[in-house]
N, C-alpha and C positions, 0 to 999 in steps of 0.2 A: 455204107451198109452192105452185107455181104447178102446171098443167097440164099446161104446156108441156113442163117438167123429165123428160130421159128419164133410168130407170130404170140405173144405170151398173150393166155387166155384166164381169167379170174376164175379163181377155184369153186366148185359149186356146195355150198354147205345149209344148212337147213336154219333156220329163224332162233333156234335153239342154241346151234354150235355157233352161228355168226355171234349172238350175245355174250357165250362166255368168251370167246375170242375178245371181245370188245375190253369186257370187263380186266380179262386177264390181262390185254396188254396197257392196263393203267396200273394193275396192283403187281403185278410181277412179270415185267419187259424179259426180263431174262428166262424163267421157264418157261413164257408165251412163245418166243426164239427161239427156245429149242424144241416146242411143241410143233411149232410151224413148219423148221428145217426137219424135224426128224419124218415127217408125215408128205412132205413135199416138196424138198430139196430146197436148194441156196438164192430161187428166185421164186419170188411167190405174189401173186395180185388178188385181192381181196376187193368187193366193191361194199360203200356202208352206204347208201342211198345211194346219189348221183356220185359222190368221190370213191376216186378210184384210189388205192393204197398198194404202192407194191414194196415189200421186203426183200431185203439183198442182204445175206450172210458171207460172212466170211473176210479176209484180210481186202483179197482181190476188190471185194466191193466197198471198200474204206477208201483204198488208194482210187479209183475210178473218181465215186464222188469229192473226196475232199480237193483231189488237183485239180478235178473239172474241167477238164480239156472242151476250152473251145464255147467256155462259159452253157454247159450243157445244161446246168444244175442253179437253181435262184436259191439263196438261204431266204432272200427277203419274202419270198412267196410262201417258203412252209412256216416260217417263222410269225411270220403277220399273222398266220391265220391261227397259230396256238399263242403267240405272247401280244401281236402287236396291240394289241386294245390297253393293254396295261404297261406295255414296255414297250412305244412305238419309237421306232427312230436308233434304236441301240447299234453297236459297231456290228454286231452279229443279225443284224437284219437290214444291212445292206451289202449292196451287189456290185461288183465291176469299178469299173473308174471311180462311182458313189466311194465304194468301198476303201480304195484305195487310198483318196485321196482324204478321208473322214481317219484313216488310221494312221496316214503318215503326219496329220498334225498331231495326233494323239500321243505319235509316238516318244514326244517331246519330254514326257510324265515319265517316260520307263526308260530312260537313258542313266547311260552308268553315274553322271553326278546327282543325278534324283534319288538314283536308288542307295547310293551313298547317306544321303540325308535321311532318307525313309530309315535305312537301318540305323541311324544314331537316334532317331526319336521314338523308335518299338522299341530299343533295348530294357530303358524304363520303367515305359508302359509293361510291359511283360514279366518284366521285375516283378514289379507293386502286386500287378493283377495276381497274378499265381503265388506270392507271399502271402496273401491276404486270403487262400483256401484253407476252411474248417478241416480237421481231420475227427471231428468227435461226431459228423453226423455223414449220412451216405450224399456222394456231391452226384446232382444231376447232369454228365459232362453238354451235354450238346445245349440247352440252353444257357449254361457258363460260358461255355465258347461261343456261343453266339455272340452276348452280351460284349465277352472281351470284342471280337474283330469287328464287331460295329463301333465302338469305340476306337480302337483302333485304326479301320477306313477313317472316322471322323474326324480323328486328328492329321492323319498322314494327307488322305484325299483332300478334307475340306480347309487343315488349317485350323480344326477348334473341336472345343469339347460340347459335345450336348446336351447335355448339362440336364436341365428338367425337360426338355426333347427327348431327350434319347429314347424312355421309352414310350413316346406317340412317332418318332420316327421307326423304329424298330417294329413295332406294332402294322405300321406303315408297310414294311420291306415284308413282313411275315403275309401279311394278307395279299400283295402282290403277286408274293412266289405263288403263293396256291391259288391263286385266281387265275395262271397260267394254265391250267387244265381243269377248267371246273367240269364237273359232272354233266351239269346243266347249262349249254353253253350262250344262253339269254343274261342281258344286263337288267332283268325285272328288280323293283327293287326288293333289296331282302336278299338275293341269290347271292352266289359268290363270288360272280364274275361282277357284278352290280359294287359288291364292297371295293374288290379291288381299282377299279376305276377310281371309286371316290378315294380310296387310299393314294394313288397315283397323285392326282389332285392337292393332295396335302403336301404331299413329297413336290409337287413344283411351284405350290404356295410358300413352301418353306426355299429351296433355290432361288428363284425370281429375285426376289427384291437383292439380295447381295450380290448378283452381278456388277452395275457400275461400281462398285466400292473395289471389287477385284481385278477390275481390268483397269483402274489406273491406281493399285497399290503396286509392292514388290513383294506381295508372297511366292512361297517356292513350291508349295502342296499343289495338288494334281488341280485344285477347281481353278485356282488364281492360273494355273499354265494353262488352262483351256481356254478360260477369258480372254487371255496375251495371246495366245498358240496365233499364227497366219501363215502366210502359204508363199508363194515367190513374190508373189506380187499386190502382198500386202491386205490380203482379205484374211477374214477369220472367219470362225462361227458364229453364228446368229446366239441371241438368247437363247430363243428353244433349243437350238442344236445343243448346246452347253446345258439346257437343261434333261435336256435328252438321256444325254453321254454319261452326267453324274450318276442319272438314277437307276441303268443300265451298269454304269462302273461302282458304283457301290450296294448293287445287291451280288453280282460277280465276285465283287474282292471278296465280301464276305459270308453269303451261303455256301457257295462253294467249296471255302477255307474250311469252314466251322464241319461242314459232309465230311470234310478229306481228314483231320481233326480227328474227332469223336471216334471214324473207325478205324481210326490208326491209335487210336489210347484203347480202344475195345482189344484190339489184336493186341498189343500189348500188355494187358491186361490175362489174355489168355493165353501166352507164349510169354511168362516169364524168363527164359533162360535168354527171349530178342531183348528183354527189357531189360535186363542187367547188362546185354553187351552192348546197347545203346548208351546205357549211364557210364560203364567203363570209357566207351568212346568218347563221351563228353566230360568226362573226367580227364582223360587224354592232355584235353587241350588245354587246362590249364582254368582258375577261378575267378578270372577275368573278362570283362566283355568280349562278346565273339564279334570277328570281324568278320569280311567277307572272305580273308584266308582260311580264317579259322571253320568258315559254314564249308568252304568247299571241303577240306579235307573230313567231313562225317562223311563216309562213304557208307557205312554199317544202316545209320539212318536215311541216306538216300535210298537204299536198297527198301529199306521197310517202307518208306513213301511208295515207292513205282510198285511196291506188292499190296498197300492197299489200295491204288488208284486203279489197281488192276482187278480185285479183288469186288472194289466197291468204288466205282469210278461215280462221280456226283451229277455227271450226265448219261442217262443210260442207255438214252439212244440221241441218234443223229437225222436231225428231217431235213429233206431236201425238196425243190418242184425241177421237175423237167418241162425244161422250155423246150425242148427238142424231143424226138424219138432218138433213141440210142441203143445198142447191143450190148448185152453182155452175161457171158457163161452159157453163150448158144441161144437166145433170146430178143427177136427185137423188141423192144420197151418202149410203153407211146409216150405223147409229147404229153404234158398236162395233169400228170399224177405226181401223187404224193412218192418220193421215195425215202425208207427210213433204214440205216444202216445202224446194225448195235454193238456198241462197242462192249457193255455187260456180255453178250453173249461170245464175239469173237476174245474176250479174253476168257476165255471157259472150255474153249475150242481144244481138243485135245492133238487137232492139227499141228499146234505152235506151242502148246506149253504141256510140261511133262506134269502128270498129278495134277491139273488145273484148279480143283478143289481144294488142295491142301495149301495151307500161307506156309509161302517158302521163296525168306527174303534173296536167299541167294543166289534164284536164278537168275538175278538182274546181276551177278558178278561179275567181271570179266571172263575168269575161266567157264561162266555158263552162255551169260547171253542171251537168255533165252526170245528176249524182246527182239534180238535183229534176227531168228530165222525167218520173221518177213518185217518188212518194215511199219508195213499197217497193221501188224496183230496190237500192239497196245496204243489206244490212241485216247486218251482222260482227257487230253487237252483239243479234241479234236486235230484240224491239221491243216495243208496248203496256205492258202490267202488269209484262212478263218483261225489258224494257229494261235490259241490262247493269248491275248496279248501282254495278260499280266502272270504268266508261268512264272519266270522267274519271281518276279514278289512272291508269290503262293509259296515258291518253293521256300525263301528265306525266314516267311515267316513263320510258317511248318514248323521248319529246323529250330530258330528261335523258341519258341512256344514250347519242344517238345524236349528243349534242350534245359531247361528250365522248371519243365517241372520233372524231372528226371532228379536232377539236380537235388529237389525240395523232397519228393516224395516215392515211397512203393508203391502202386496203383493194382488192384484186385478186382477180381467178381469170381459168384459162386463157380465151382468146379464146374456144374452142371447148367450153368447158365450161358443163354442163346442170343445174341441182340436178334431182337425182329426189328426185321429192316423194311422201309417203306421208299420203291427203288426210285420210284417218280415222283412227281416234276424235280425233286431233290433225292440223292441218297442219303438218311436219314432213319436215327432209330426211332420207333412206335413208343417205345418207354422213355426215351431221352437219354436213355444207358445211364443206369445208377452204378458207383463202383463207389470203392474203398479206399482212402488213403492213408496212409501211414506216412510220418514223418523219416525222413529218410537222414 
């Protein structure tokens, strides 16, 4: 600690403004960020009763938390206290060695001959699902893609289809998500946070019993690797750990996907001229299944991924706890508060990106760059230790998914039409984004 470091003091605001701050930073993280920065610079502590809450803007505050020097920072501690009741035990609410050592069996799932298999058994899937879209009636995109990538995780994760499950599991993963932030933060029953428990419940009702069957089969899907996964010396996970992991790894693979999805057919949708050079690109390659040769050379569509992940990243902010007191941007910071850094707001930042408002897939170009003048300015996938562990699948299936229906269809919405977007606990449209397709 240096000398210099002044003592950070919580800002004083009235019963009135504390409420809509509250409110605002559940219904729009992003203009609450920049109501905060603009009024009281890049460090800011806030007290809501007894919890103390401090904000940290900007790149510098990305890179600080996510490398953590010195394990300053717990995920498990700000994590428990908004997911862990319904999503206890997950790879992103653990800490340190825990941590470590929970991801290097994981890592067994997302190795290049896994992901090899994954991508011959989505090619299919993907086929079927998007051949099988109406174009005589308006298609609601974001519960379509839901529908698909939970079927999808089903197959690829669990090994099977779910058949008359799918949707009381789906049902399941949906009341979950939103039990992650309920309003009313009591388990009474009837509330929201009450549902999702019970939903949790069903979700490890339904895992439980198919563990022995999969740890001494030869399946090659992520649940049977978890079952098998052990360590140097021959230990593995427990049931619950495996039941944990799945239920954490399969609302990841596919809320996430389905966020990142929706607003990347939305922007394509309203930037025809990306959406024909997207089809050209995928025309490019030829009318046969794409490989992983064939995914890496869409450069055109990587570009439009990193511009909606930046645009509409599907985590909108990042929580951390301070085990420690720590400095930073001229401020000692105490031990035992919440710290949250937004990654919606540093990509808006006119610091690091030129027009931040306007979708413009090509600053991710080479000759632009615009993402390395720091290295923390775009972070969707979070970063350090906690580095999205399934990035790459997200990104293949993207490509897939969006190669495919390019392929199939022209996709529209009115001239004047807006998605309203709901930025928290998921990003997500309010309407489910109705659009237009035409056969292409």
């Amino acid at each position: 600690m240096t000398d210099a470091a002044k003592p950070l003091e919580p800002i004083q605001t009235g019963l009135l403004k504390s409420m809509r701050y509250i409110k605002r930073s559940y219904n729009s993280p992003l203009e609450h960020g920049q109501d905060l920065r603009r009024e009281y610079g890049n460090v800011v502590m806030q007290k809501a009763g007894k919890m103390r809450i401090v904000h940290l803007f900007g790149a510098d505050a990305h890179k600080l938390c996510l490398l953590n020097p010195n394990q300053t920072f717990s995920n498990k501690k700000a994590w428990d206290m908004i997911i862990g009741r319904v999503f206890p035990n997950g790879l992103m609410l653990r800490d340190g060695d825990d941590h470590r050592y929970h991801r290097r069996l994981m890592q067994a799932g997302f190795k290049s001959k896994a992901m090899q298999g994954y991508l011959g058994q989505m090619i299919p899937q993907v086929k079927d699902a998007v051949a099988g879209w109406s174009t005589q009636n308006t298609k609601l995109v974001y519960p379509t893609f839901k529908q698909m990538t939970l079927d999808l995780a089903a197959s690829i994760f669990l090994g099977m289809n779910l058949g008359d499950d799918a949707d009381k599991i789906n049902n399941a993963f949906e009341t979950t998500v939103a039990a992650s932030m309920p309003r009313i933060p009591f388990a009474f029953p009837g509330t929201l946070l009450w549902r999702g428990i019970k939903a949790r419940q069903t979700m490890c009702d339904f895992f439980l019993p198919m563990i022995p069957q999969r740890r001494s089969g030869d399946g090659q899907d992520l649940f049977s690797l978890l079952c098998k996964a052990t360590d140097e010396d021959g230990a593995g996970y427990t049931d619950q750990e495996i039941v944990d992991h799945m239920i954490f790894l399969m609302m990841a693979a596919h809320d996430t996907t389905t966020s990142t999805l929706t607003s990347m057919v939305y922007l394509l949708a309203k930037h025809p001229e990306w959406q024909q050079k997207l089809r050209a690109e995928v025309h490019s390659l030829g009318g046969g299944a794409l490989t992983h040769e064939s995914l890496a050379k869409m450069s055109h569509t990587d570009w439009v991924i990193k511009e909606t992940l930046r645009l509409y990243p599907p985590l909108s902010t990042l929580p951390k706890f301070s085990n420690r007191a720590f400095e930073h941007n001229g401020y000692l910071i105490p031990s035992d508060v919440l710290v949250i850094t937004y990654p919606i707001h540093t990509h808006y930042m006119e610091e690091y990106w030129d027009n931040p408002t306007m979708f413009d897939p090509e600053r991710f170009s080479p000759g632009r760059a615009e993402h390395k003048r720091h290295n923390y300015s775009w972070v969707p996938f979070s970063g350090g230790a906690h580095m999205c562990i399934g990035l790459h699948f997200a990104d293949m299936q993207i490509k897939l998914v969006i190669a495919e229906l390019l392929r199939n269809y022209r996709i529209s919405v009115p001239a004047n039409y807006r998605m309203p977007v709901q930025q928290s606990p998921i990003s997500k449209p309010k309407d489910n984004l109705p659009i237009t397709l035409e056969s292409y």
